[in-house]
N, C-alpha and C positions, 0 to 999 in steps of 0.2 A: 432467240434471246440475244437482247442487244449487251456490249460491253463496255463500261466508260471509266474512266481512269481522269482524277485530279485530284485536287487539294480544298478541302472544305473553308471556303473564304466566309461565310456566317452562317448562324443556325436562326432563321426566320421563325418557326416557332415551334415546343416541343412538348406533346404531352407525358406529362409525369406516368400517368396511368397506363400507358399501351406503348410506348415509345414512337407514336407516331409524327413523323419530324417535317419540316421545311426549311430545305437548307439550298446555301447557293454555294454552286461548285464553281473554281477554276479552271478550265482546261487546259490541256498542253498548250494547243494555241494561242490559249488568251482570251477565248470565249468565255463568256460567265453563261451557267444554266441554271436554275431550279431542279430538285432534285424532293419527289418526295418517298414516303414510304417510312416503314417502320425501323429506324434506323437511332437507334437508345443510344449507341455508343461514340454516333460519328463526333468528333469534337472541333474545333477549329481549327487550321492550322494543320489538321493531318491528310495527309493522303492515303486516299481510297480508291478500291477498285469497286468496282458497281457492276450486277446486272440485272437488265429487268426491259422495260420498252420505252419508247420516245411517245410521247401524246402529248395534242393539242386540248389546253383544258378553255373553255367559250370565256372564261375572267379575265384569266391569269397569264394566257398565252400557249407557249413550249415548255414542256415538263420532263422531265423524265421519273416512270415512277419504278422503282427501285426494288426488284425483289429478295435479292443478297449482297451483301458485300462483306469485305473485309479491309482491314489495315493493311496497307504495303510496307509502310516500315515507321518506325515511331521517330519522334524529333530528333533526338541527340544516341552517341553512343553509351552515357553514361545512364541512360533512362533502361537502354538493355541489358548492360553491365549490372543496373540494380537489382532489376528483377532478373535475372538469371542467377546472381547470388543469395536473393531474398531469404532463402532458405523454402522455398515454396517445390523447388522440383528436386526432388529426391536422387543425391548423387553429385550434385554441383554446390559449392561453396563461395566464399569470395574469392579463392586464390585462380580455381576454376574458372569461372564465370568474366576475371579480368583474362585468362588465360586465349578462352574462347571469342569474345568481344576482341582482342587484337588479334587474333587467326582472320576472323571473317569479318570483324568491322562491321559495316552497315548493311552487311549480306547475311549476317547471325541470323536473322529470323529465316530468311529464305533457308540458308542453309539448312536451320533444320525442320522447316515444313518440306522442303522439296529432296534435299540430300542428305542424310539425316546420319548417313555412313562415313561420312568428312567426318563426323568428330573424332572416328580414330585418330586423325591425325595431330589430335592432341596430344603431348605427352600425358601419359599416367591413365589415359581412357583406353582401357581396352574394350573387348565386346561385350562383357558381361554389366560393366559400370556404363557402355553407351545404351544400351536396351532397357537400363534403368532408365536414363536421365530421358531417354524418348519418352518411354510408357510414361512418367511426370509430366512432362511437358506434353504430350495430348493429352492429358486426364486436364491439365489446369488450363488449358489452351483459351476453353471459354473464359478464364479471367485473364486474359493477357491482357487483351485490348482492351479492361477498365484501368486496369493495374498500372499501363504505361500513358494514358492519358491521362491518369491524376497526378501523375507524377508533376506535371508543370505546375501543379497548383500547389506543391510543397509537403505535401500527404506521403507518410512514408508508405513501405508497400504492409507492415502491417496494419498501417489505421484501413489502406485500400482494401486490401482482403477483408477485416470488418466487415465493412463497408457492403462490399459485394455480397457478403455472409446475409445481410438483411436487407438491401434493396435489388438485388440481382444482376439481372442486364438491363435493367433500370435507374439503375446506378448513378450512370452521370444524368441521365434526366431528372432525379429526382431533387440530386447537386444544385442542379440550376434553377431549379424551379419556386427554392428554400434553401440555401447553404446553411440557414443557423437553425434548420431540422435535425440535423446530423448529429448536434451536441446532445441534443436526446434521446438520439436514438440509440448511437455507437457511443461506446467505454472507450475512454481515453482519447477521444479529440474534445478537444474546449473552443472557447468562444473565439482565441488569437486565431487558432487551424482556421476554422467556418470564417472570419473575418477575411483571411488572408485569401481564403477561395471567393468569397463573393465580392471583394474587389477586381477580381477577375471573371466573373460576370455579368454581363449587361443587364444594366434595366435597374439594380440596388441603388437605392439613395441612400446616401450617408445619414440621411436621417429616416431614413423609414422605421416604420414601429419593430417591424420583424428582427432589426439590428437592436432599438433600442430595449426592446420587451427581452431579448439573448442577453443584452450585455447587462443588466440589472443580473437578471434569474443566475449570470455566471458570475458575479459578484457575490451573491450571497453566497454560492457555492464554495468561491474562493474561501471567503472565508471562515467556512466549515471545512475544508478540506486542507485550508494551509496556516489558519490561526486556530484552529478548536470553537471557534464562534458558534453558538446555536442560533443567533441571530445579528443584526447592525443595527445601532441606531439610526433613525430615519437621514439625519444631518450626516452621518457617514455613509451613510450608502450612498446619497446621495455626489457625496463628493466625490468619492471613489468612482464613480461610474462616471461621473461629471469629466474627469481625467483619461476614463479610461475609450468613454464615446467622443469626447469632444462635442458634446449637445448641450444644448442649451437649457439651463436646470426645469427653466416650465415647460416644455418636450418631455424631462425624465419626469416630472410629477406628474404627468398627465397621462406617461406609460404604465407609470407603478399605479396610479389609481387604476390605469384597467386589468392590471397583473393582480392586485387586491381584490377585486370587482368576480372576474373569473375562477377565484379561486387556487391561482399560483402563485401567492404569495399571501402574508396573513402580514395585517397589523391591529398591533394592540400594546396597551402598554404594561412596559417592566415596571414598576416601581413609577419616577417620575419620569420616564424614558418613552418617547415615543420608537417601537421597534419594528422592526420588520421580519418575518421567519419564511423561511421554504416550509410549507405546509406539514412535512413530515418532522420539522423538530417540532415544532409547535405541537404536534399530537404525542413527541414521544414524552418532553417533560412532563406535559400534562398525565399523561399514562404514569409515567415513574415517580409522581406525587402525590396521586387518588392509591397508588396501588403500597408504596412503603407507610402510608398514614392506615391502611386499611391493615396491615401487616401488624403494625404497631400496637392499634388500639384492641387488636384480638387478643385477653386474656388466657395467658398458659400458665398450667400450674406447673408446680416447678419438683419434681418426679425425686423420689426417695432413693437417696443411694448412699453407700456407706460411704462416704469420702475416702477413707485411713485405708480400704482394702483396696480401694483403685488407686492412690498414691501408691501403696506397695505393690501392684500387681504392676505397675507402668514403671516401676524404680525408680521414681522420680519425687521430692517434695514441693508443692508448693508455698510462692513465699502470697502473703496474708493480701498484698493485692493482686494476685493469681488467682488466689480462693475465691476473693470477693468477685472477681471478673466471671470467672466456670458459673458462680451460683445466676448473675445476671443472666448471663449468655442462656441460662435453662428455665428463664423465667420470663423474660420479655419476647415479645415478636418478631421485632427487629433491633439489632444492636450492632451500633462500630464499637469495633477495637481495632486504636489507632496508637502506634508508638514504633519510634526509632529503632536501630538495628542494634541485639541486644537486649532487648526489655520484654524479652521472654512469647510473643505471640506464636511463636511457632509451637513454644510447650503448652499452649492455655489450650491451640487448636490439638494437639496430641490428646488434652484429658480432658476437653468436651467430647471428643468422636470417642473416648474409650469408654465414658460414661453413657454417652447414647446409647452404644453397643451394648454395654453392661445390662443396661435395663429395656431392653428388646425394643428401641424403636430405630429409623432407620434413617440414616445420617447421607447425603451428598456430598464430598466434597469437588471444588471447582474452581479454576486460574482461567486468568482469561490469555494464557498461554502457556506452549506443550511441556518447556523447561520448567514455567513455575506450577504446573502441573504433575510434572515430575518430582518434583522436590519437597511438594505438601507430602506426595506417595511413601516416599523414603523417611520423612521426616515421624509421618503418623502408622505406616505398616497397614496403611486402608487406600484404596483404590481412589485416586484420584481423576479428574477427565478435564480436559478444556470446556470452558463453557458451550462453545460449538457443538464439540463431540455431547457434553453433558443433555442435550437439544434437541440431538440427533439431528443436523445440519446435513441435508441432502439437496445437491445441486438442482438448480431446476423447481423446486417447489420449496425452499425457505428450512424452514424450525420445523418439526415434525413435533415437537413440544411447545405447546401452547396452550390457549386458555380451552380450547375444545380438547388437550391432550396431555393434562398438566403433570407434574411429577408427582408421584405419589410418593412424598417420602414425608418425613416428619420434620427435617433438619436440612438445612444447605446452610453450606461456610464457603466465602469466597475469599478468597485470598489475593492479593497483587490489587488490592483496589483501585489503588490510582490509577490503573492503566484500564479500567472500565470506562467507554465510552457511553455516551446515552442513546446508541443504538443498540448495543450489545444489554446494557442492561435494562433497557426497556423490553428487549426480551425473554431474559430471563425472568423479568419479574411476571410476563406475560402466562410464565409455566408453573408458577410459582402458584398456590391454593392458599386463602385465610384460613390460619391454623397453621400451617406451617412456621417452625422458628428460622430466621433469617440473619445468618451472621454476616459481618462485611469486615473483613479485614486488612488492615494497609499503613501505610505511612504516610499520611497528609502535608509530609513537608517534601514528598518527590515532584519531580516534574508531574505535570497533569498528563493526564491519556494523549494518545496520538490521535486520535479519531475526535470528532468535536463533542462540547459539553465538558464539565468537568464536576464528575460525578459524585466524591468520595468529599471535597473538601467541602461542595454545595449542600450536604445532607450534613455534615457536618456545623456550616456557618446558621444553618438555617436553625437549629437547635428544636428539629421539634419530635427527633428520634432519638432513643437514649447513647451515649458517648462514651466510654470507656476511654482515658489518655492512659498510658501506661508510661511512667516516667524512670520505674530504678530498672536499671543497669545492672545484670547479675554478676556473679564472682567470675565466671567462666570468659565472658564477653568483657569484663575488665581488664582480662590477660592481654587482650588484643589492642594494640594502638590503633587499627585501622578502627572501630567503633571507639574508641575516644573518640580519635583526633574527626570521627565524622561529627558526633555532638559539638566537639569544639567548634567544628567549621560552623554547622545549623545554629548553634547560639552565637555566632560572628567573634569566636575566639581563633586564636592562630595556633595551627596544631606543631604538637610537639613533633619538631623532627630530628631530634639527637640524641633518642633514646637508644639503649646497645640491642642490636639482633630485634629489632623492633620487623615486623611485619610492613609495616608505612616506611618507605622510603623518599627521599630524596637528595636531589641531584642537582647542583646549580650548574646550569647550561647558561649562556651570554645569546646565544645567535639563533635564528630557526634551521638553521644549514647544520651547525652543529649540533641542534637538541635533535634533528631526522637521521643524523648519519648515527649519535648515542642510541638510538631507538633502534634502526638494522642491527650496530651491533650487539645490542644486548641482545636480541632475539638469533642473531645466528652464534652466537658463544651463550648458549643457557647456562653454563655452569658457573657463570663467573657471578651472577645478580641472582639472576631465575630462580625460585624454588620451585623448579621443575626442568628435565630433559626433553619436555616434548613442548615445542615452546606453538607449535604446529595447532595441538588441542588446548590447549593449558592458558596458553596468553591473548587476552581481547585488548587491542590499543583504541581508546575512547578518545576521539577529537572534538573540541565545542565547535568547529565550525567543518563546513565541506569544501572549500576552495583553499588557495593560496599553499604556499608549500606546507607547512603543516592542514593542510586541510585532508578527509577521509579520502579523497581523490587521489592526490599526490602521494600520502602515506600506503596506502594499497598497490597502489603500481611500482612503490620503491619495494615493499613489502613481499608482492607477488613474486620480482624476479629475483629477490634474494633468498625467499622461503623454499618457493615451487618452482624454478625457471623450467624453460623445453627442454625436453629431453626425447631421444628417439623411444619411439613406440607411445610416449604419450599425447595422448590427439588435443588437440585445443579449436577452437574456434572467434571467430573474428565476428564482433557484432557493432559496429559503431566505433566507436573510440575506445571498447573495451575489449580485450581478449578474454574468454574462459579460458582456463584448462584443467583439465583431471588432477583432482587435490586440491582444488582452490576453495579458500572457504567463502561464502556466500549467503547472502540474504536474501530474501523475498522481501519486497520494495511495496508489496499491494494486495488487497486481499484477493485472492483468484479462486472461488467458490466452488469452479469447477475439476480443478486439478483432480486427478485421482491418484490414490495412495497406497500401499500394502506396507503392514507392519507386523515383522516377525516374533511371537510371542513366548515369553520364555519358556510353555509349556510346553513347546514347539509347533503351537498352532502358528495360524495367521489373522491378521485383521485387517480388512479391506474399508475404504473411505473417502473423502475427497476434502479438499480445502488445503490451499497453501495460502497462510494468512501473514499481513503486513507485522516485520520483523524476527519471523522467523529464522531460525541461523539454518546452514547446512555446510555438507560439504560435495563436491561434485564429484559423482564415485565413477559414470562413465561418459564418453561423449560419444554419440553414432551418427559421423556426418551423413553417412548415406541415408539413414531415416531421417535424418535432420532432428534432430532430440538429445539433449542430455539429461542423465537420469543423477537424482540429488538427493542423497540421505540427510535427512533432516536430524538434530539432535537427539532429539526425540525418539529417534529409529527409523523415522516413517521413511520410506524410498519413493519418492515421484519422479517421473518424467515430465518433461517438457519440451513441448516441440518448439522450432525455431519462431515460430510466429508469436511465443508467450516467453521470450527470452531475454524483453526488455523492463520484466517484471523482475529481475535478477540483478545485482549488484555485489563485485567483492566485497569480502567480510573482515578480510582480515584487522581493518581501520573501521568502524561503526561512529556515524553520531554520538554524542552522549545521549540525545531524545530517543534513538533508534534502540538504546540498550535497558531502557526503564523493561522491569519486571524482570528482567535474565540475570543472571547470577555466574562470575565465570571464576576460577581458581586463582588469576592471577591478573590486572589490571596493571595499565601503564597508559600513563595522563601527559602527554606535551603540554607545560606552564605557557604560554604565550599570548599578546596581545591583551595587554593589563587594560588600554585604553579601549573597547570595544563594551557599547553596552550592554552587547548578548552575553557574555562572561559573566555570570549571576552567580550568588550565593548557593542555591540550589540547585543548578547545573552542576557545581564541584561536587556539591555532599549526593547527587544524586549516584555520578559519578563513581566517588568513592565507596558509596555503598552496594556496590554493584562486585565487590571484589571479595573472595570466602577466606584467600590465604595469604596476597601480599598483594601491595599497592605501591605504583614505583610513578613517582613524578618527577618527570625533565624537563628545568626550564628554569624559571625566575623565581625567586622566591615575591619581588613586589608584584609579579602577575597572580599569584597564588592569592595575594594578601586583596590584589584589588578585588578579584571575584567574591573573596569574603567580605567586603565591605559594599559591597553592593548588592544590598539585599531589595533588589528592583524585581517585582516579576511581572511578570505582562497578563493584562487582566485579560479572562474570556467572559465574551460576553453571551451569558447563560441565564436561564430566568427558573431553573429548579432550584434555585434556592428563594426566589421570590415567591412563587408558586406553592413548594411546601409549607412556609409562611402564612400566607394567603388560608389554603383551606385548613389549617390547624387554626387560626383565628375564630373560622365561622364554623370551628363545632369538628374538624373533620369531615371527611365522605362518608 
């Protein structure tokens, strides 16, 4: 068996299917050969060792065909430096991995395929941490050599590992074959990643359909994924993609007619709107329109109960449009109840579920997250669930409640409407049976859902489902200026800020340097502002924007080391431009389906599950660099782990979005006033804001930044067609 050794000067040609290749080597000399054989991973540019035999093929000349080979060593040292901290071998971190990379340099691989006992010579590796980091690195050995060849293309090593997770040693042949396959296949690379790799290889035309037919379908996506759109009009998508391909607009018409054509994309029109949808919004408003009209129009009688004994038995009175609202809610199919904070929905859901109860039928309640799932619990003394959990949401196979396996209850109350997306609740209605009563409840004047659609205000606008507005303000919630002054803001009034011992405060700051350094220190002296000592659990700081010195960015990182800094014996980890550490509070950034979870019960059982979903709060209870995982109790109780590769689904908590914080509820809030001039600063981003707050509310900043947000009552349209649609079929009769 012959031996050859060079550098892969081109890859002549590569099947995707078998990794069968034609490639032209370098040699030391300076000779060029052909090289064939099955060789998925050789890439340009890298040096390879080969063995196999020399032949004369009667076409093509001198060959050599190629029965093994390997990498000799990858381009640069920071491509080893990466993945040796990626978090992928058990035992090495970044501090590590820079440690080992300046020991052995461009000899790191050798050394530890050939002498694997040198890394004692590490500081802090003894035998026991070097037999780890071995047994790691042979077990991932086989993804080295994808790991570090993608690395030129910009691909961090978690998108590679994906990657390698579903196309294998096949990997880069599949890369080259298709770059904008990728986006469909793997989570978390987009059409920029795929663009930026097939600019890098040969044979892509900037105008080939394959980019153009990616860069539409990643358009639409955007804007589902980063405006709430369920769809574009034809003229915006168009432009949009027109900017974002640089093609020429009858190229993109001629791509989306064949994206339309095949069936990856739908057009039809909104109203007088020519639109365009990704196939699965399209089916889902349609689904969440045939199904709250078929809800509607089913006939319930409305069940005999003694009013006066369930007021007395719940200690509670209601006021006469309380009454009038319970008697709807037990008599219609479907019904919102929508009203301010204050206006009593939490007490109307308390004496529906106790009348349900009362009279033997059997009630759901459901948030479409664990806090406001939590707090329906506490509020009504009846068992509440995430919509998820309400579902039975098991990784791998979807909703285990559906229309083959619907709920058999009599009653569902959702709660947190606004924050209902039209994937979420096109499932739920999915579970949902004609006959069942269907409550929806929320505040139509919050920011809309994070996920796209914009579910609560569309069934609202479209009036063809009955509406409950709840308007008075009761005696208890008058006490409180933070529900004033939130009406005052929603009705474009300026709230009162010089009331005595008021729960709303504030604070005129001049500078953002000063309203950030006001903010540490109210949060490290609690006693002097705070109504509370634990400023740790107790206080959420809500920023309108994520950059700039007041941004969630800057305020977390001043936050972290003033709150939680290092200290010995607690471990932290380096991921990017962010540090974890043990104590840090944190959010989940993305819905991750698969996560699994154990929650400890207070009968002293347990409860096991999976899902760590976008905006979740937690806090990081331990970090295990050697497994590479840190484990995060979520507020809720629930405890997960997460290993290194799902660690960029995490972001400090202690600074939140204002958007990131719709549906959670925290004891004490604090609002940086800044950048009056910006026209994201909206009327409803403050009162969303401030309604987000149970015992005091502290604003640092300007009072005209305060005043401009109130006077700019601009919100930004989603373009949604369930309200057109419910419209639509209540015209011709219903379904």
């Amino acid at each position: 068996m012959a031996e050859l050794t060079g550098v892969v000067n081109s890859i002549i040609f590569r099947n995707a299917e078998n990794g069968w290749t034609v490639l032209e080597l370098a040699l030391d000399d300076g000779d060029r050969l052909t090289v064939v054989g099955a060789l998925p991973l050789a890439n340009v540019g890298e040096r390879i060792e080969l063995e196999g035999e020399h032949a004369s093929h009667p076409k093509y000349g001198s060959q050599f065909k190629a029965v093994s080979y390997h990498t000799v060593a990858p381009a640069t040292l920071s491509a080893i430096e990466t993945y040796l901290g990626s978090g992928l071998i058990k035992g090495v971190g970044a501090a590590t991995a820079r440690a080992i990379v300046e020991k052995f340099g461009m000899d790191t691989l050798s050394v530890l395929d050939e002498d694997p006992l040198r890394l004692s010579e590490i500081p802090g590796i003894g035998a026991k941490r070097r037999d780890m980091i071995l047994a790691s690195y042979t077990e991932n050995r086989m993804m080295r050599d994808i790991l570090l060849a993608l690395e030129p293309y910009g691909i961090t090593v978690n998108q590679a590992y994906k990657l390698y997770k579903i196309y294998g040693e096949l990997c880069l042949a599949r890369i080259e074959e298709d770059p904008y396959q990728i986006i469909r296949d793997v989570e978390g690379i987009g059409f920029v990643t795929a663009d930026k790799i097939a600019q890098n290889v040969s044979g892509y035309s900037f105008e080939s359909e394959s980019r153009l037919r990616a860069g539409l379908l990643y358009a639409l996506s955007m804007a589902a994924n980063e405006y709430g759109h369920t769809y574009l009009p034809k003229t915006s998508l168009l432009n949009y993609a027109g900017k974002l391909l640089g093609a020429p607009e009858e190229r993109l018409i001629d791509t989306l007619d064949t994206l339309v054509a095949r069936g990856e994309a739908v057009q039809q029109f909104v109203g007088d709107t020519e639109a365009l949808f990704l196939p699965y919004f399209d089916r889902m408003e349609t689904n969440i329109a045939e199904k709250l009209l078929r809800l509607s129009q089913k006939p319930v009688e409305n069940p005999f109960f003694d009013f006066a004994a369930v007021q007395s038995a719940q200690k509670l009175e209601l006021s006469a449009q309380q009454r009038a609202t319970v008697l709807t809610a037990l008599s219609e199919g479907a019904l919102v109840i929508t009203g301010g904070p204050g206006t009593g929905k939490t007490t109307i859901i308390r004496f529906i579920t106790a009348i349900v109860e009362e009279i033997g039928l059997e009630v759901a309640l459901t948030a479409p997250t664990g806090r406001a799932a939590k707090r329906m619990s506490d509020a009504t003394g009846h068992d509440a669930k995430t919509i998820h959990r309400l579902l039975e949401y098991v990784p791998g196979e979807g909703f285990l409640r559906n229309a083959d396996d619907p709920l058999y209850v009599d009653m569902v109350i959702v709660d947190e409407m606004s924050m209902v997306d039209a994937a979420l609740m096109n499932a739920l209605l999915k579970a949902i049976t004609v006959g069942t009563r269907l409550i929806l409840v929320g505040d139509s004047d919050q920011l809309p859902s994070v996920g796209a659609g914009d579910v609560l205000r569309d069934i609202i606008s479209s009036e063809t489902i009955r509406v409950v507005r709840l308007d008075e303000i009761f005696r208890q919630a008058q006490s409180s200026m933070i529900v004033t002054n939130a009406h005052r803001i929603n009705m474009g009034f300026a709230p009162l800020l010089d009331v005595p011992e008021s729960d709303f405060l504030f604070e005129d700051v001049a500078s953002q340097d000063r309203i950030l350094d006001r903010i540490l220190h109210i949060c490290t002296h609690p006693g002097e502002v705070l109504a509370t000592n634990e400023p740790l659990l107790d206080v959420q700081i809500l920023a309108p924007m994520k950059k700039g010195v007041l941004g969630v960015y800057n305020i977390n990182a001043k936050l972290q080391a003033a709150l939680n800094p290092p200290a010995p014996g607690k471990h932290e980890h380096i991921s990017g431009d962010s540090v974890f550490r043990e104590g840090d509070r944190i959010m989940q950034m993305k819905n991750n389906y698969k996560i699994e979870w154990k929650k400890r019960l207070p009968n002293g059982g347990s409860e096991d599950g999976a899902g760590a979903f976008n905006g979740d709060l937690g806090t990081i209870f331990q970090i295990h660099e050697m497994d590479r995982s840190l484990s995060v109790i979520f507020d809720d109780d629930r405890l997960a782990v997460f290993d290194y590769t799902h660690i960029d689904e995490l972001e400090l908590a202690y600074c939140i979005s204002i958007h990131k914080s719709q549906g959670s509820e925290f004891p004490i809030v604090i609002l940086p006033m800044f950048g009056a001039a910006s026209p994201m600063m909206t009327r409803n981003l403050l009162y969303t804001a401030v309604t987000r707050a149970k015992k005091q509310v502290i604003c640092i900043g300007r009072r005209d930044a305060m005043m401009s947000m109130i006077n700019n009552n601009r919100t930004d349209r989603r373009y949604t067609a369930l309200c057109n649609r419910l419209s639509e079929l209540k015209s011709l009769g219903g379904v």
